[in-house]
N, C-alpha and C positions, 0 to 999 in steps of 0.2 A: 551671283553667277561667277565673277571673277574669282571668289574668294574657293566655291566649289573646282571652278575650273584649277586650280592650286592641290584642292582636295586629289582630285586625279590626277597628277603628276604633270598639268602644266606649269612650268617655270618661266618661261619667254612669253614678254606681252608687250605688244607691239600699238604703239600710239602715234601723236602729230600733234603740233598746234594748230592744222588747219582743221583739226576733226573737231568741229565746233562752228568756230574757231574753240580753243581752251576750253570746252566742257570736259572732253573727254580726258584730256591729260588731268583734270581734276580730280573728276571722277576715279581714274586711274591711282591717282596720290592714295586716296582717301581708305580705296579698298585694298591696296596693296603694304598700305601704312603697318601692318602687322606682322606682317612678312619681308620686310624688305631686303632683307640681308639672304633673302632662298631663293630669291631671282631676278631675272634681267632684265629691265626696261630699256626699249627703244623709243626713239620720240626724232622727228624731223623738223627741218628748217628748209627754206629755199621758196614757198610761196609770198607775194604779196599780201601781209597782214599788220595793220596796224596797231604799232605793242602799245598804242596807250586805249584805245580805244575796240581792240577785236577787230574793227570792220574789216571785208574781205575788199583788199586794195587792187585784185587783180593781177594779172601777170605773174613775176617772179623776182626776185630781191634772193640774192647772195652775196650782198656785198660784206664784207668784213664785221663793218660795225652791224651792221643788222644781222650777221649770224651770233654775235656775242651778243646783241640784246637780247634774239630768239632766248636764246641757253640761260640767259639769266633769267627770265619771266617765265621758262619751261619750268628751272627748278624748283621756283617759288609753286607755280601752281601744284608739279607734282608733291613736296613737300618732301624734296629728298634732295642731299650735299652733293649729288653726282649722278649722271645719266652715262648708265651699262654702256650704250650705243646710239652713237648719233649719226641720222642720215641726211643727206641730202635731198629732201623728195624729188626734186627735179633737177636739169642741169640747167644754167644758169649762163646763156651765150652771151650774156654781158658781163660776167664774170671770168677771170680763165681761173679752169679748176685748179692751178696750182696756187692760187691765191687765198682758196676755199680749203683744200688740203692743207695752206701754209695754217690759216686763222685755228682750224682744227687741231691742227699739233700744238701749237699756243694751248688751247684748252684741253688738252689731253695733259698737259705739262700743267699747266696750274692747278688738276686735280677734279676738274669740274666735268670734265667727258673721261670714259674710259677706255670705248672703240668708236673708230671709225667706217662710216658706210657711206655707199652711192644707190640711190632709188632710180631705175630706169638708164640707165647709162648705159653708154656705147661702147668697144671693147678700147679705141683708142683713148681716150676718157679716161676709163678704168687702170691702164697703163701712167698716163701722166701722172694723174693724182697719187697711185700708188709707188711712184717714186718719190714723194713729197710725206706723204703720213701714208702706213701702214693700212691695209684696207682689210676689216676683216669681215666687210658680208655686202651683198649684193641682192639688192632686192628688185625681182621686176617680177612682171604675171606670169605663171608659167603654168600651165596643164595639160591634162590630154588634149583640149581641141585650142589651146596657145603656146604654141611650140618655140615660137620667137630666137627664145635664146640657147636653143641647144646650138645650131651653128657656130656661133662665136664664143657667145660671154660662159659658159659651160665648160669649154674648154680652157679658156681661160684663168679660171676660178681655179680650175685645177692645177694650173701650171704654177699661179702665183699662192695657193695656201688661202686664199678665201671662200668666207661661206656662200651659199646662195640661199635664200630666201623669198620661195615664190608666195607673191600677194596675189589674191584670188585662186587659190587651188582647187576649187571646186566650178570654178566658172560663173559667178554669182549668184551660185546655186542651182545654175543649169541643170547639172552636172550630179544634183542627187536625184533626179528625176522628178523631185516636188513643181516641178514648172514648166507647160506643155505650151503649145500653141494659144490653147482657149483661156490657159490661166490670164487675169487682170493684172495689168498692173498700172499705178497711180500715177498721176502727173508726179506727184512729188518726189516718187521713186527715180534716183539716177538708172536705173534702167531703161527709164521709157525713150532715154535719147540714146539708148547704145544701138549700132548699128544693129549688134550680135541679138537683138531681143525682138525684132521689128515679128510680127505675126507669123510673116513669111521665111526670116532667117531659122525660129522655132521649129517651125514644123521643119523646115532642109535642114535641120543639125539635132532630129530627134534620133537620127541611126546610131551617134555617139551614145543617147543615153541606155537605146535599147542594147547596145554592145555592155553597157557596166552592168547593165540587169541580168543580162547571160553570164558574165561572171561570177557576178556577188549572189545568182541565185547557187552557182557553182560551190563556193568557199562556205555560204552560210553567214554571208554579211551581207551589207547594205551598198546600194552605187556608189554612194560620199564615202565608205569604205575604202573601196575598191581603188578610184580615184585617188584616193593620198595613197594608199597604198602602192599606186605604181609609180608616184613622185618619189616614195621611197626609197626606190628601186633603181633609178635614175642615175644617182651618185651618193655615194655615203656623206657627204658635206650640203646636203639638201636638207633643208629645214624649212616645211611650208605652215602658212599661217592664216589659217582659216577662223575667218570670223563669225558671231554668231550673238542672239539674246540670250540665247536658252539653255541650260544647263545640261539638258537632256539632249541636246546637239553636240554639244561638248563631248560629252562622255559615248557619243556615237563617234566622235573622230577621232577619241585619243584610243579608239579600240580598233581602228586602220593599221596601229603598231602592229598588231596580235595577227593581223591577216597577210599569209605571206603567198605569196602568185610566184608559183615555181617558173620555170622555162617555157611550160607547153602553156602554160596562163598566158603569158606576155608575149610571145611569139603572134596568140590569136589577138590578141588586144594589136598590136602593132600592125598585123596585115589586115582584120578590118580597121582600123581606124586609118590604114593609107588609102582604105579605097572609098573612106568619107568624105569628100570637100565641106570642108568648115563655111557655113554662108556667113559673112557678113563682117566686116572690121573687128576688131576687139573693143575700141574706144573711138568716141566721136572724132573727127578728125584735127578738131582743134585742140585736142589733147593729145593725140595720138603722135603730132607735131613734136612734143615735147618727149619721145621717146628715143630712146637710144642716139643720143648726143653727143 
């Protein structure tokens, strides 16, 4: 799947050492081993994780030496001399970010990182650190029904020459209509604890999906279309990152490029979806905590 997702013209592939922990950046290594030099890997530090052992330690560690070990045991696993882009996945208040942007410039200088990023950050945040190392992307949730950061961090991006990078653009799949009220979902799935998934949130945030169905029946695409497509739309320096197993999901969102929502498209998109209240938080609250910092 990753290897096809390359076939159609994905370049940027977007990891963590908590996504496992280290499976994923493995995995990652393995299949992008043939290709490495036609694209950009991202990979993050900043959760509690034990680099000898995996275990999930809890909390958050960005302390200096624990980002330099993160980065060295990232390497190893992806099997690559340098990571494109490194982020911060979370902010780290026992850390001050200039101590996090300092240890980052250190590895950007020794060759081993090449850019620097912040996952979930606040716009004053994004300011300090950016005075310290260079910041070139900005990743938090962003979609039609997670609005979060147009206020601030949006503008911001702008002002300072960074990218943004929304994680979840589809709304955890809300948001391509495959998932209603009566769909199941597993204990195991992180959804079952998202406020945004409760029975009740489903059914009061199904007018967003039947608004992408009136468009995409409009254009001749699909909702998950529609959706990145107006992320598109948003700012030329947007670049969202929609995850998936399937290969044939893939090649349905790298063809959101192709679809383009003139003025009278997005005008309707904007005055219904002002008159939808969103039900329900985006993330449980003890995570939710850890946002914009």
């Amino acid at each position: 799947m990753i290897r096809g997702a390359y076939d159609l013209g994905v370049t940027l592939f977007d990891t963590a050492e908590a996504y496992g922990p280290w499976t994923n950046e493995m995995l990652l290594g393995e299949a992008l081993a043939p290709i490495r030099d036609k694209v950009v890997v991202a990979t993050k530090f900043g959760f509690g994780v034990d680099q000898s052992t995996g275990a999930r330690l809890g909390g958050l560690n960005s302390r200096p030496e624990q980002i330099r070990r993160v980065v060295d045991a990232s390497l190893t696993r992806l099997a690559m001399d340098h990571i494109d882009l490194l982020y911060q996945h979370r902010v780290d208040p026992a850390v001050p970010i200039e101590d996090v942007a300092g240890t980052v410039k250190e590895l950007i200088d020794a060759g081993k990182v090449r850019h620097f990023g912040l996952s979930e950050a606040g716009a004053a945040t994004i300011r300090r650190a950016h005075a310290v190392q260079k910041i070139s992307a900005i990743q938090s949730e962003y979609s039609l029904w997670t609005r979060d950061p147009e206020p601030e961090i949006l503008p911001l991006c702008e002002e300072l020459g960074i990218g943004f990078v929304p994680w979840s653009p589809l709304g955890a799949g809300f948001l391509t209509g495959s998932i209603d009220a009566s769909t199941p979902i597993a204990s195991t799935d992180f959804r079952a604890n998202s406020p945004r998934f409760t029975t009740e949130a489903r059914q009061a945030n199904q007018g967003l999906v039947e608004l992408l169905r009136r468009i995409a029946a409009d254009k001749g695409a699909t909702p998950a279309q529609v959706a990145l497509a107006w992320l598109l739309t948003r700012k030329p320096f947007i670049v969202p990152i929609p995850g998936t197993r399937r290969l044939d999901r893939v090649a349905e969102n790298v063809g959101a490029a192709s679809v383009e929502l003139g003025a009278a498209s997005l005008a309707e998109i904007e005055a219904a979806a002002s008159a939808i209240t969103i039900e329900g938080a985006r993330l449980p609250d003890n995570v939710l905590r850890l946002s914009y910092r």
